[in-house]
DRENLUM-350159 format. One record per residue (C-alpha): x, y, z; residue number from 1. Coordinates in pm, 1 decimal. Layout:
residues N
<atom><X>X</X><Y>Y</Y><Z>Z</Z><num>NUM</num></atom>
...
end
This chain:
residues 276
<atom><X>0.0</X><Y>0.0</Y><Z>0.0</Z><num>1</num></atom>
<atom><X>117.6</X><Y>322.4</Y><Z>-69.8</Z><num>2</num></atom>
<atom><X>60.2</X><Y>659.6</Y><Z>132.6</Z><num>3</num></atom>
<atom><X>40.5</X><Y>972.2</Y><Z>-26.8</Z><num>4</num></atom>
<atom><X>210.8</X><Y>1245.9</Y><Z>189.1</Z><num>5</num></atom>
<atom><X>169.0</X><Y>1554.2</Y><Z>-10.6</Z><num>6</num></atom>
<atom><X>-14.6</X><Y>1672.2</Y><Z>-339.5</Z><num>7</num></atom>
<atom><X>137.4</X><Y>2015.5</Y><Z>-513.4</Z><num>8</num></atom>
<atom><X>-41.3</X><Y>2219.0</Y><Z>-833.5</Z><num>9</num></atom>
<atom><X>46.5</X><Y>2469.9</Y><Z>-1004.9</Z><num>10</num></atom>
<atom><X>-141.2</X><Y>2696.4</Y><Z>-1270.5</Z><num>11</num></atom>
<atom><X>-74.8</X><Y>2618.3</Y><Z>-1626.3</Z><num>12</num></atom>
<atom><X>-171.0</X><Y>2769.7</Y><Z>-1998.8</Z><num>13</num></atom>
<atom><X>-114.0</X><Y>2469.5</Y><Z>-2188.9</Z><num>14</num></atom>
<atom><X>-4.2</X><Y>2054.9</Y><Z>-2074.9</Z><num>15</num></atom>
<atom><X>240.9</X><Y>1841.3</Y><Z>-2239.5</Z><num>16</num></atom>
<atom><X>192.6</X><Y>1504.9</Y><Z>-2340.8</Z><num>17</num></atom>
<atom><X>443.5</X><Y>1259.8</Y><Z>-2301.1</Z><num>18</num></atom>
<atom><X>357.4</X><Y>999.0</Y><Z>-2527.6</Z><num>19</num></atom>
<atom><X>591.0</X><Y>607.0</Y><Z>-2565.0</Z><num>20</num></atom>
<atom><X>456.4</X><Y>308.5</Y><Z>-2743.6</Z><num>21</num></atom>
<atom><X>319.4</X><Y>185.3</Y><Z>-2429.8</Z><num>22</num></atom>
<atom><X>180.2</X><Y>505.4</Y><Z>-2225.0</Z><num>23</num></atom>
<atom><X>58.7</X><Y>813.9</Y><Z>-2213.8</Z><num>24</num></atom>
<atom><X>53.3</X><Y>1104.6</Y><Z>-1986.0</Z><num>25</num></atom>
<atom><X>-21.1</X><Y>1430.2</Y><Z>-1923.8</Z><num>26</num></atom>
<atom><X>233.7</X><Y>1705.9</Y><Z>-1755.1</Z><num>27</num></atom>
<atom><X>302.4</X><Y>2077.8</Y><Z>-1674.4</Z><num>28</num></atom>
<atom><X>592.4</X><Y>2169.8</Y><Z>-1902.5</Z><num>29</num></atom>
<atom><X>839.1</X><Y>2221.0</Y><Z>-1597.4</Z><num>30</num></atom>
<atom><X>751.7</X><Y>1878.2</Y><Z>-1477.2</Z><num>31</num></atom>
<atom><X>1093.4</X><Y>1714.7</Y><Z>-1421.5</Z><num>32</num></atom>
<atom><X>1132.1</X><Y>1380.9</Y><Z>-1553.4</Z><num>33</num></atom>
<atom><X>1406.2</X><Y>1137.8</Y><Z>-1525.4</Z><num>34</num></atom>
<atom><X>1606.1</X><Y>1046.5</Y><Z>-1824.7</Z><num>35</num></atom>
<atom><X>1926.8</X><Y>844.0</Y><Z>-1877.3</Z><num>36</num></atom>
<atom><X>2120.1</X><Y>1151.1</Y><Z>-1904.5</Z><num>37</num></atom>
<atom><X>1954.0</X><Y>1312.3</Y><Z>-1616.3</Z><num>38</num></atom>
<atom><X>1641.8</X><Y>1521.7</Y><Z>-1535.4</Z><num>39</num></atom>
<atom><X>1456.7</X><Y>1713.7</Y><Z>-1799.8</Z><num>40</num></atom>
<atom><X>1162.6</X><Y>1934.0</Y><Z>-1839.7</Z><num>41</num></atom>
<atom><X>901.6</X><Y>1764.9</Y><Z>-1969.7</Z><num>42</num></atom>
<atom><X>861.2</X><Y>2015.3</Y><Z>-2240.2</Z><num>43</num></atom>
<atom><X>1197.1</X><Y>1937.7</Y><Z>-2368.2</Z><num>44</num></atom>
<atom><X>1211.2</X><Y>1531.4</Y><Z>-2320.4</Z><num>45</num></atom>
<atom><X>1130.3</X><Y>1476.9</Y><Z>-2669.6</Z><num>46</num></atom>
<atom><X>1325.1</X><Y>1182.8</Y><Z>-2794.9</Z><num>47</num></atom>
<atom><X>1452.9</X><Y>1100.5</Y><Z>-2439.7</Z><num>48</num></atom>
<atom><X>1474.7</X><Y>771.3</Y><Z>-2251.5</Z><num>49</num></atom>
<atom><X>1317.5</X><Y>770.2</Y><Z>-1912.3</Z><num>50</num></atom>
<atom><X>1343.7</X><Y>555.0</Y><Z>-1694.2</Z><num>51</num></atom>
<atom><X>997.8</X><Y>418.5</Y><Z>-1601.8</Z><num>52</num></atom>
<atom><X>946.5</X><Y>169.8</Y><Z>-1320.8</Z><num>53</num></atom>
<atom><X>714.6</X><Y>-87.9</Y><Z>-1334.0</Z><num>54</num></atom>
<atom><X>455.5</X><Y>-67.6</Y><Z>-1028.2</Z><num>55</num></atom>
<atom><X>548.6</X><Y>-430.8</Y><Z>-913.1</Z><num>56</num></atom>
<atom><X>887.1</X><Y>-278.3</Y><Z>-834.8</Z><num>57</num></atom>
<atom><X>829.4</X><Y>3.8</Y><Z>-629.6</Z><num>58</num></atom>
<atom><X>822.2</X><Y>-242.9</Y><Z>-382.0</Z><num>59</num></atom>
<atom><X>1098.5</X><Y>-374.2</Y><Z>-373.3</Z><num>60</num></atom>
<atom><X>1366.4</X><Y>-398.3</Y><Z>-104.7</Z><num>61</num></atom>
<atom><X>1704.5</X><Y>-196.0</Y><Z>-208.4</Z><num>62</num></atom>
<atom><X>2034.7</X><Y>-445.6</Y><Z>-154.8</Z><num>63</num></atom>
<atom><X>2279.9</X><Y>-316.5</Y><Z>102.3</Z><num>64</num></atom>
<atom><X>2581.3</X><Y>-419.4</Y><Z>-134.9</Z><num>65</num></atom>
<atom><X>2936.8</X><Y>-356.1</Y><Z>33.5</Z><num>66</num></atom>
<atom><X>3255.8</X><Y>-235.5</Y><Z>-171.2</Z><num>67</num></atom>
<atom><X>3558.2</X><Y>-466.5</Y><Z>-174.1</Z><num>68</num></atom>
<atom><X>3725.1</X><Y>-764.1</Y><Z>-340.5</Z><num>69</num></atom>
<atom><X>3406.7</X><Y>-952.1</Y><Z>-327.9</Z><num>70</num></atom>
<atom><X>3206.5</X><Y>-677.2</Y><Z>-473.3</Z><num>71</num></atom>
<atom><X>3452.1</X><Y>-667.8</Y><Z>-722.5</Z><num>72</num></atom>
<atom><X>3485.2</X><Y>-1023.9</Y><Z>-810.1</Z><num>73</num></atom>
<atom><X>3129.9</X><Y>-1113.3</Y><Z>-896.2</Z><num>74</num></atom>
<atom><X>3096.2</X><Y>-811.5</Y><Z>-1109.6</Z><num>75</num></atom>
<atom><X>3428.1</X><Y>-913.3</Y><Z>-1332.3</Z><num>76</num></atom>
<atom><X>3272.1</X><Y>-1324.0</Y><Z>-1297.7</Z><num>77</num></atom>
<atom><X>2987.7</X><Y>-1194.1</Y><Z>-1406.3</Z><num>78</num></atom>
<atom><X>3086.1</X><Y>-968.9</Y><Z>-1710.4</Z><num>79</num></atom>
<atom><X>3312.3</X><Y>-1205.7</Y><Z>-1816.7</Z><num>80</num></atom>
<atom><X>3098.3</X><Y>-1543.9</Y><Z>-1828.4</Z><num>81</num></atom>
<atom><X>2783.7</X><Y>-1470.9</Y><Z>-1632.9</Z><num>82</num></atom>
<atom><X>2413.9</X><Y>-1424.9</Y><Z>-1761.4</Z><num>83</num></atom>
<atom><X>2170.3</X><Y>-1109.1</Y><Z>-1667.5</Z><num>84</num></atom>
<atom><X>1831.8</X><Y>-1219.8</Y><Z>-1682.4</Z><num>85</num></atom>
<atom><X>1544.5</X><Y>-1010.7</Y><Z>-1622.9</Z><num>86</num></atom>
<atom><X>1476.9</X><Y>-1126.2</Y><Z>-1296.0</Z><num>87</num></atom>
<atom><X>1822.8</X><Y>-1348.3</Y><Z>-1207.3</Z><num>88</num></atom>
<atom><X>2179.1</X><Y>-1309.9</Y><Z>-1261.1</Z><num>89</num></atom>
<atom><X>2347.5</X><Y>-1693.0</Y><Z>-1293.3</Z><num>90</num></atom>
<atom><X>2684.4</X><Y>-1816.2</Y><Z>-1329.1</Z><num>91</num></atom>
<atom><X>2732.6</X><Y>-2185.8</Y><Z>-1558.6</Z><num>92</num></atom>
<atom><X>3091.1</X><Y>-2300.6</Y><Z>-1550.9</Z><num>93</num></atom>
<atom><X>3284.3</X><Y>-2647.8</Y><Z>-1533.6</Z><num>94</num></atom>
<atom><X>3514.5</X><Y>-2548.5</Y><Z>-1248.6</Z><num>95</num></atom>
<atom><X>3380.9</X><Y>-2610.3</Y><Z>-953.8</Z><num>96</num></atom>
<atom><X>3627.7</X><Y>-2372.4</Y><Z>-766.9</Z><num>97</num></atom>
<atom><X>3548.0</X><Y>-2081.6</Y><Z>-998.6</Z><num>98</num></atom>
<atom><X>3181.8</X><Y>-2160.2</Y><Z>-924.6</Z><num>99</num></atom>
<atom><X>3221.9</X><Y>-2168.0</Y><Z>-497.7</Z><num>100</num></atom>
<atom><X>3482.6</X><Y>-1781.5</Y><Z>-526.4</Z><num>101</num></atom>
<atom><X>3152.9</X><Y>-1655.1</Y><Z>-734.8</Z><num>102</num></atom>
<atom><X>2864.8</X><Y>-1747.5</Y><Z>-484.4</Z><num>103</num></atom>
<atom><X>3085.6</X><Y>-1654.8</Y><Z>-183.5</Z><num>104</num></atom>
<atom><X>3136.1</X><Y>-1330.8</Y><Z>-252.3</Z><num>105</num></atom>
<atom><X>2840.2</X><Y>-1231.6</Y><Z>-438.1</Z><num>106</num></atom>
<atom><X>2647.9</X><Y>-1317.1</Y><Z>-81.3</Z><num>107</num></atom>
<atom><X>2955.7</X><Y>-1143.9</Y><Z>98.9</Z><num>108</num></atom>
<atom><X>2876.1</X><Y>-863.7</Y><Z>-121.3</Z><num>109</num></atom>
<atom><X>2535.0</X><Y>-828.5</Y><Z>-123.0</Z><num>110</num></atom>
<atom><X>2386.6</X><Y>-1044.7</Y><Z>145.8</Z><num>111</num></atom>
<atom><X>2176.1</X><Y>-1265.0</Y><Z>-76.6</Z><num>112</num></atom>
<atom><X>2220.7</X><Y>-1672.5</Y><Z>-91.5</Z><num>113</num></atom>
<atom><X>2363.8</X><Y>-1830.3</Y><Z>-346.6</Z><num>114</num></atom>
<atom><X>2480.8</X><Y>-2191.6</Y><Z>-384.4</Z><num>115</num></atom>
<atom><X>2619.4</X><Y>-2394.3</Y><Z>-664.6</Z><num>116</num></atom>
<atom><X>2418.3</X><Y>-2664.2</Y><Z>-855.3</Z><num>117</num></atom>
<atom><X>2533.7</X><Y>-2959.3</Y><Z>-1075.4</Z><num>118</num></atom>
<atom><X>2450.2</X><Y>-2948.7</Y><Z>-1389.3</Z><num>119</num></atom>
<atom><X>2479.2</X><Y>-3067.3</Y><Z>-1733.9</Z><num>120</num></atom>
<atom><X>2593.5</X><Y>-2845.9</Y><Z>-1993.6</Z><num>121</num></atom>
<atom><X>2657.1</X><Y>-2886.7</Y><Z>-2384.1</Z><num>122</num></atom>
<atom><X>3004.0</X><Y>-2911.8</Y><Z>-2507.6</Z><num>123</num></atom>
<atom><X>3014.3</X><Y>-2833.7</Y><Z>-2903.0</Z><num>124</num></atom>
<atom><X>3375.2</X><Y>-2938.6</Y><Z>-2932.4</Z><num>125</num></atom>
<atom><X>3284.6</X><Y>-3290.6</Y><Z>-2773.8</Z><num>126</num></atom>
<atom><X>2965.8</X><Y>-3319.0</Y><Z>-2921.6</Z><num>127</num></atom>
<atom><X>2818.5</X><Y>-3422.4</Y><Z>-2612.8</Z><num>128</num></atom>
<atom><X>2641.9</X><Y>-3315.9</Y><Z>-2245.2</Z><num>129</num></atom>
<atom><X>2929.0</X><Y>-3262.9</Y><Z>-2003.5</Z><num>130</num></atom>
<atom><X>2875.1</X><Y>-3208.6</Y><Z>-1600.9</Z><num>131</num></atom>
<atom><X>2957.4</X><Y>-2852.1</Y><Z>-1467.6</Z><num>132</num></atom>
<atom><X>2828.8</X><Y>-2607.3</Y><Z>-1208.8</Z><num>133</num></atom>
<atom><X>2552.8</X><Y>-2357.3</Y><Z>-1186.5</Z><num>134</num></atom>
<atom><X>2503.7</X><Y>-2012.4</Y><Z>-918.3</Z><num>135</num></atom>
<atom><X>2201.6</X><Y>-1826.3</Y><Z>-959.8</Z><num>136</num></atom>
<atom><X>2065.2</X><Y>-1560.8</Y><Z>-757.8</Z><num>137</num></atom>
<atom><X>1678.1</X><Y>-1477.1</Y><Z>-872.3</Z><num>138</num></atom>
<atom><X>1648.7</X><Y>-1112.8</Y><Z>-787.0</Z><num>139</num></atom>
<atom><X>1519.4</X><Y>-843.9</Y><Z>-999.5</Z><num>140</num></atom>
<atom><X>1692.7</X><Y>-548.8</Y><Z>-822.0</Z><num>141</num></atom>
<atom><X>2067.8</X><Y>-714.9</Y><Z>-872.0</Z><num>142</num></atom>
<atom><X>1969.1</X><Y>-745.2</Y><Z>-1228.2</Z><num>143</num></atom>
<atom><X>1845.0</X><Y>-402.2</Y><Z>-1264.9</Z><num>144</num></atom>
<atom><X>2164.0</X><Y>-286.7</Y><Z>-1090.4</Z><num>145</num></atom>
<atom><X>2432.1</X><Y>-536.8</Y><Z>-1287.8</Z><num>146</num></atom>
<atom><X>2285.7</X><Y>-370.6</Y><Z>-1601.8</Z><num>147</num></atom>
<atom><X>2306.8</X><Y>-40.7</Y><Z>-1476.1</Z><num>148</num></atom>
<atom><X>2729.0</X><Y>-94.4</Y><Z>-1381.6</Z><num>149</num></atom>
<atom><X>2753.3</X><Y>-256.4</Y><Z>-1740.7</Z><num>150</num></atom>
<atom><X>2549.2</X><Y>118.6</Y><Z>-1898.0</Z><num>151</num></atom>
<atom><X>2195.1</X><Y>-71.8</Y><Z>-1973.0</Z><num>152</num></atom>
<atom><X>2301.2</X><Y>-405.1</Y><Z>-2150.8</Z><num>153</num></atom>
<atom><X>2467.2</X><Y>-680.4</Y><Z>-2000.5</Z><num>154</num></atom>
<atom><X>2494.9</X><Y>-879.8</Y><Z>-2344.5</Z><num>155</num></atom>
<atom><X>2874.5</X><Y>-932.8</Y><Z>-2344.8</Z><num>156</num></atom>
<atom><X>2987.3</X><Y>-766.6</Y><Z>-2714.2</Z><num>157</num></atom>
<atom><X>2761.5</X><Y>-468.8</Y><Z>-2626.5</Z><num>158</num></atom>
<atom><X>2853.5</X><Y>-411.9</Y><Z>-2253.6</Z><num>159</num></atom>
<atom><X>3067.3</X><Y>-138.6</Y><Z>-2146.5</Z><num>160</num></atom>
<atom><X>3310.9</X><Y>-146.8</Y><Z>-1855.2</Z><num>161</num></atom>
<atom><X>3214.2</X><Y>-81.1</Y><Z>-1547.4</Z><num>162</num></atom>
<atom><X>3299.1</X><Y>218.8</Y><Z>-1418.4</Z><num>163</num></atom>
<atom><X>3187.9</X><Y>165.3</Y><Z>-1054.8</Z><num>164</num></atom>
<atom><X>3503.9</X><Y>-103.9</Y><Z>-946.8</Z><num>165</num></atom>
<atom><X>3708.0</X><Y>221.7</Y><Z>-946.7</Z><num>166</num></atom>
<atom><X>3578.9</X><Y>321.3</Y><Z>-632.5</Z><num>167</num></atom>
<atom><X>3908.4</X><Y>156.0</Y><Z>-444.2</Z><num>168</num></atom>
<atom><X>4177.4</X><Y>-66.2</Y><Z>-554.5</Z><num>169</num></atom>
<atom><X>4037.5</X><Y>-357.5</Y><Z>-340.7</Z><num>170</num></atom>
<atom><X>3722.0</X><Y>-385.6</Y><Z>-584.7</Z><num>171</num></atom>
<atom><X>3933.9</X><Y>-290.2</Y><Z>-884.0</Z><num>172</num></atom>
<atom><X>4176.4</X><Y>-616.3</Y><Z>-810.7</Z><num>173</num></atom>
<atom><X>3828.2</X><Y>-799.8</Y><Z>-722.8</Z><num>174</num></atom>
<atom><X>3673.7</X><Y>-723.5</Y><Z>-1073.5</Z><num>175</num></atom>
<atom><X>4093.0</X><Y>-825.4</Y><Z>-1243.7</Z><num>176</num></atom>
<atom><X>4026.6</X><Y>-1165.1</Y><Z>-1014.6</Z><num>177</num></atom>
<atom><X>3695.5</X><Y>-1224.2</Y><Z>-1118.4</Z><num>178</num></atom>
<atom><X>3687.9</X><Y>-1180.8</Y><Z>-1473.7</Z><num>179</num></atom>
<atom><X>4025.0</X><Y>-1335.4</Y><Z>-1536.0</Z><num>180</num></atom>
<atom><X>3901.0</X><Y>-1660.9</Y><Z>-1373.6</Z><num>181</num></atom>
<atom><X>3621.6</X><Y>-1641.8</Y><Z>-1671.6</Z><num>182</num></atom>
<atom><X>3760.0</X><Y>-1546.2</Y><Z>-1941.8</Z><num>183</num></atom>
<atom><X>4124.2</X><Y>-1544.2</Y><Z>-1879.0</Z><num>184</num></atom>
<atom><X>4444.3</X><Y>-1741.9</Y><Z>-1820.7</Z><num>185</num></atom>
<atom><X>4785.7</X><Y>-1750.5</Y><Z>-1668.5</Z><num>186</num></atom>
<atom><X>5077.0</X><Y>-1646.1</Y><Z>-1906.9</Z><num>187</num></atom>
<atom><X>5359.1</X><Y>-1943.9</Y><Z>-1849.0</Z><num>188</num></atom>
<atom><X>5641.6</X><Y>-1729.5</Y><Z>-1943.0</Z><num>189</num></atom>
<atom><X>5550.4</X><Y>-1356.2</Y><Z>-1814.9</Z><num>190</num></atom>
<atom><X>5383.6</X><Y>-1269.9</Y><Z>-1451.5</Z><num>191</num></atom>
<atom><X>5135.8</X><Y>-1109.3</Y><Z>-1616.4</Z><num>192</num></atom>
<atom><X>4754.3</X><Y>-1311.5</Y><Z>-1731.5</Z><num>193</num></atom>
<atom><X>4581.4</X><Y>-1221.7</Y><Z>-2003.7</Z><num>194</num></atom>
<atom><X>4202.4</X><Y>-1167.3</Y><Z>-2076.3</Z><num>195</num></atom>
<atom><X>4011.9</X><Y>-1209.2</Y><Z>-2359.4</Z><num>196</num></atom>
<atom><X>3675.7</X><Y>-1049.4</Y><Z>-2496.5</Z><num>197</num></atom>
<atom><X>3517.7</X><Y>-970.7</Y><Z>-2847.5</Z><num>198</num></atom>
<atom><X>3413.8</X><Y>-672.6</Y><Z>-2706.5</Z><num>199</num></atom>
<atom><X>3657.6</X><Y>-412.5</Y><Z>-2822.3</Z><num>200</num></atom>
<atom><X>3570.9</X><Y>-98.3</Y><Z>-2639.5</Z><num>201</num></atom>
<atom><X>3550.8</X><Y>-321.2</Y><Z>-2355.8</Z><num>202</num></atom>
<atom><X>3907.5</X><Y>-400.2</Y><Z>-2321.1</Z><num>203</num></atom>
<atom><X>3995.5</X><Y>-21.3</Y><Z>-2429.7</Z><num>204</num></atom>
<atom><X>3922.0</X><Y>133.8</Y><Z>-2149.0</Z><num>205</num></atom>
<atom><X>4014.0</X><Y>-124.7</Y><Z>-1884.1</Z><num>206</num></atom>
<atom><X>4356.7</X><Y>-94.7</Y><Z>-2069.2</Z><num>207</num></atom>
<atom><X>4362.0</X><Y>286.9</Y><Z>-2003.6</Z><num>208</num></atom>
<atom><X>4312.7</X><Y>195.7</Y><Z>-1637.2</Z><num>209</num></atom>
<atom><X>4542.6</X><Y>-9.1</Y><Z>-1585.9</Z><num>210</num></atom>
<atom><X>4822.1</X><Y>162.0</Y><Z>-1799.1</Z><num>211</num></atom>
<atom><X>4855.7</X><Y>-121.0</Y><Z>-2071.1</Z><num>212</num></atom>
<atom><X>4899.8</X><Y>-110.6</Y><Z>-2463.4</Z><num>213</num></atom>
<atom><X>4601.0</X><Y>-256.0</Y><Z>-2639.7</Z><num>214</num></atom>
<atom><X>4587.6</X><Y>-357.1</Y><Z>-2961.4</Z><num>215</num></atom>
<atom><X>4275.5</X><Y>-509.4</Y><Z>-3063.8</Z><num>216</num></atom>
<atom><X>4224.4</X><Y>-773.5</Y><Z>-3374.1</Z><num>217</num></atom>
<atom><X>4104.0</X><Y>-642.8</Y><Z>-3647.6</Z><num>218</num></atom>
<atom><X>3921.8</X><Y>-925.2</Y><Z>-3785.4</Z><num>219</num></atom>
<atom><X>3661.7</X><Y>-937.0</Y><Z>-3541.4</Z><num>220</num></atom>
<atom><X>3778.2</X><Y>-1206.7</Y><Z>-3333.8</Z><num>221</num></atom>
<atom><X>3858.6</X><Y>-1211.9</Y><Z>-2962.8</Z><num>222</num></atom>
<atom><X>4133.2</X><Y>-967.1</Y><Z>-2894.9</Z><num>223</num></atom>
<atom><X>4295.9</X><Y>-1029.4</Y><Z>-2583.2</Z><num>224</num></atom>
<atom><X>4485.3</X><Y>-759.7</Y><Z>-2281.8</Z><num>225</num></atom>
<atom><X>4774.7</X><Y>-874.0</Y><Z>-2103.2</Z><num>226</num></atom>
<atom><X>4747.9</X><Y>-748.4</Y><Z>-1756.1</Z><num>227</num></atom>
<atom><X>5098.3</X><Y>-747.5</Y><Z>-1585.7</Z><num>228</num></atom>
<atom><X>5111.2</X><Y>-870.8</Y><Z>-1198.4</Z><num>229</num></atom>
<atom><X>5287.2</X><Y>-543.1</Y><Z>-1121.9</Z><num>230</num></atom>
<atom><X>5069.6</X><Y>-305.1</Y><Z>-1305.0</Z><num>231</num></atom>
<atom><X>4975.2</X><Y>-123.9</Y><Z>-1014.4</Z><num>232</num></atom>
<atom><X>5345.1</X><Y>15.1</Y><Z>-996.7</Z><num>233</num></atom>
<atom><X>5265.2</X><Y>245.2</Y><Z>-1291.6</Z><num>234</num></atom>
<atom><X>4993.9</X><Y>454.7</Y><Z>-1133.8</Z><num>235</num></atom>
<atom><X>4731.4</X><Y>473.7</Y><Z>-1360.5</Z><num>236</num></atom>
<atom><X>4480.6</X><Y>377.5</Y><Z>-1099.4</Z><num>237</num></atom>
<atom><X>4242.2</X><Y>660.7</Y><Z>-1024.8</Z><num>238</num></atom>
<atom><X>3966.9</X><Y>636.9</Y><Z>-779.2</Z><num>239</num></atom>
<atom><X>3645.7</X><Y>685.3</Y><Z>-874.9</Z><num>240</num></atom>
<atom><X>3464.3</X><Y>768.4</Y><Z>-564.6</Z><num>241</num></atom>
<atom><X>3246.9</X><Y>814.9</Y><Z>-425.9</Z><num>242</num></atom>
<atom><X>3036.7</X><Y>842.7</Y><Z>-743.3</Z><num>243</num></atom>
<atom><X>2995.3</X><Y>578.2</Y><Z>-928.6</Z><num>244</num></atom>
<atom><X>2944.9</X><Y>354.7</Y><Z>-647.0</Z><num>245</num></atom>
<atom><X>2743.1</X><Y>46.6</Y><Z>-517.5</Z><num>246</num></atom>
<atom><X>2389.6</X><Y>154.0</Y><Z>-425.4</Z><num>247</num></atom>
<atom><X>2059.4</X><Y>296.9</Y><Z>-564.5</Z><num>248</num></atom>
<atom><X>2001.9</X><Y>157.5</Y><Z>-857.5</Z><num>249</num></atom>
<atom><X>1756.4</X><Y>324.8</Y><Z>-1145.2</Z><num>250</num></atom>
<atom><X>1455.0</X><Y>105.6</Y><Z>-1035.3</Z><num>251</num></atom>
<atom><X>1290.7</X><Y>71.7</Y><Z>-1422.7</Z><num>252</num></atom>
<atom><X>1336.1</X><Y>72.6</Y><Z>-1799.4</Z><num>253</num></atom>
<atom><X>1467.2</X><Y>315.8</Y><Z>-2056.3</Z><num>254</num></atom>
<atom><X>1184.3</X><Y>354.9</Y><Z>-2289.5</Z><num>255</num></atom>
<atom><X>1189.1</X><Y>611.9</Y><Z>-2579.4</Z><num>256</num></atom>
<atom><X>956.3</X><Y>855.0</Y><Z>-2544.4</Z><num>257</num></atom>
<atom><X>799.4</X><Y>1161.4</Y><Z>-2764.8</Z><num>258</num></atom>
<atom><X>651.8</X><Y>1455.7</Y><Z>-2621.4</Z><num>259</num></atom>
<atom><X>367.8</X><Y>1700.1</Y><Z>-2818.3</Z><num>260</num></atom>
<atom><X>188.7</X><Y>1996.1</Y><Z>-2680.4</Z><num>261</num></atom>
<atom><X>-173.3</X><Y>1993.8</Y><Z>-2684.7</Z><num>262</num></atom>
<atom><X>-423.4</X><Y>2320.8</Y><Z>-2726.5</Z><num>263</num></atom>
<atom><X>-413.6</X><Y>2506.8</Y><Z>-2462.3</Z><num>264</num></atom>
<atom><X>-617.5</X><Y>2473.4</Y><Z>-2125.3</Z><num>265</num></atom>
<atom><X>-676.0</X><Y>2683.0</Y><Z>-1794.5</Z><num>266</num></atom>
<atom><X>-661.9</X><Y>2532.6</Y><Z>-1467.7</Z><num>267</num></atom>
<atom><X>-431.6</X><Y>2344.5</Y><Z>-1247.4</Z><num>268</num></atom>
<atom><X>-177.7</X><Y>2073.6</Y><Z>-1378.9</Z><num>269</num></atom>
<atom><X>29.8</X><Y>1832.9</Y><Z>-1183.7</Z><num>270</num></atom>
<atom><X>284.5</X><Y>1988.3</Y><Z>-1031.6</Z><num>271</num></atom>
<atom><X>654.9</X><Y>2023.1</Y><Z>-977.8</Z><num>272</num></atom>
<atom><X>705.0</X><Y>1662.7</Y><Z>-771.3</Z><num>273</num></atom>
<atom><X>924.9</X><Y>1441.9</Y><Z>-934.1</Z><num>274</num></atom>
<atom><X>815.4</X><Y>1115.5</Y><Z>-1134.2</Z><num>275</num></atom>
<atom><X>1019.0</X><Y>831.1</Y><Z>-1182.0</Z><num>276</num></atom>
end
C-alpha cells in the first residue's frame, strides 16, 4: 500500500503530453522527468529515454551491497561469463572452484544466498552433455543494478566497462580476479595473465586503467589484454569515488519517449514533484 504524503499544483496555460509506445501522460511543461542523461523538463524530453518503473517494483527492497574484493569479483565473474536475466543473474561453468569464489562473494557482497548446482551443460567441441556447475541468484533489483554498472546491456559484445570497481583498488583487483578466472588465463612465461573479450571498447578502457597497450584484432575475433602482476606500480589507478558507487540503482526501464503539446487549457496541472 502506498501513502500519499503531499499533493502540489500549479497553474498552467497549456499541458504536455508525453507519449511512448506503451503510455501516455499528461504534464506541466516544468515537470521534471528522469532520463538516462539526467532530469529534464518535460517540455523538452522529446526523444529522451526515461526511466519508467514498473509498479510491481516500487516495492521492492534496495540491496545493502558492500565495496571490496568480493564486490569486485562477482561483477568481473559476471561480465566475463555470467548471464543477466530479467529477474536473475546466474553463473554456468565447469570449475567447480570458480563456481564456490563466485557465490561466496556475491552473498559477501550483497547479502543474498547463493549456492552452486550440478549441472549438465553442452560441449560443441565434444559433441556431447558434459557435467559442470551452476550459481544463480533470482532477484530483480541485482539485475536491474548489474545492467546499470555494465550502462543498460549486459549482453557481453555490447557491454561497457564498469565504471563503478574504481571506487578503491580492493574492488578494482576484485573485478581483475573475477573476470580473469572467466575469461582469462595464466601467461607461463611472463607474470602477467591475459584476458580475452570480443568486445573491443571493452578491453579499451580497462587498458587505459590499468596503464597497458592494447591492440585489438582487427578481424573481429577475440582480442585479448595482457594485464601485468605489477601493473599497479605504474599509477594509472584513479579512484572513482564516491560516485559511481554500489547503491541505488535506477529502479525501471529506458523507454523512448515523444513529447507534443496539446491546445491550450486553464486550470491546475500536476505539479513540480518528481516522477520516476
Amino acid at each position: 500500500m502506498t501513502v500519499v504524503t503531499e499533493v502540489t499544483t500549479v497553474k498552467a496555460r497549456e499541458i504536455v503530453a508525453v507519449v511512448s509506445d506503451r503510455q501516455r501522460f499528461l504534464a506541466a511543461p516544468d515537470q521534471l522527468l528522469g532520463t538516462s542523461d539526467g532530469w529534464v523538463r518535460a517540455a523538452e524530453a522529446a526523444g529522451s529515454d526515461l526511466t519508467w518503473t514498473p509498479a510491481r517494483k516500487l516495492c521492492r527492497t534496495r540491496l545493502a551491497i558492500r565495496p571490496g574484493h568480493d564486490f569486485g569479483y562477482w561483477v568481473g565473474a559476471t561480465c566475463a561469463d555470467g548471464t543477466v536475466g530479467p529477474n536473475y543473474v546466474s553463473l554456468v561453468v565447469n570449475d567447480a572452484g570458480f563456481a564456490g569464489r563466485y557465490a561466496a562473494s556475491l552473498t559477501a557482497s550483497t547479502g543474498l544466498a547463493a549456492r552452486l548446482e550440478p549441472v549438465t551443460r553442452p560441449s560443441g567441441f565434444l559433441q556431447r552433455d558434459i557435467p559442470g556447475f551452476r550459481v544463480r541468484v533470482v532477484s530483480s533489483y541485482l539485475a536491474d543494478v548489474m545492467r546499470q554498472y555494465v550502462g543498460g546491456d549486459a549482453h557481453h559484445l555490447r557491454q561497457g566497462f564498469p565504471r563503478v570497481v574504481l571506487r578503491d583498488l580492493d574492488s578494482f583487483n576484485g573485478f581483475l580476479d573475477g573476470y580473469a578466472d572467466g575469461d582469462g588465463y595464466r601467461i607461463k612465461r611472463w607474470q602477467a595473465r591475459a584476458i580475452a573479450s570480443a568486445n573491443v571498447p571493452f578491453l579499451a578502457e580497462l587498458a587505459a586503467v590499468i596503464g597497458a597497450r592494447f591492440t585489438p584484432v582487427t578481424s573481429g575475433k577475440v582480442s585479448h589484454l595482457i594485464v601485468s602482476d605489477r601493473w599497479e606500480r605504474r599509477g594509472t589507478f584513479v579512484p572513482e569515488s564516491p560516485a559511481p558507487g554500489p547503491g541505488p540503482v535506477r529502479r525501471g526501464t529506458g523507454t523512448r519517449w515523444r513529447c507534443r503539446r496539446p491546445r491550450g487549457v486553464s486550470g491546475r496541472v500536476p505539479g513540480r514533484g518528481r516522477r520516476r
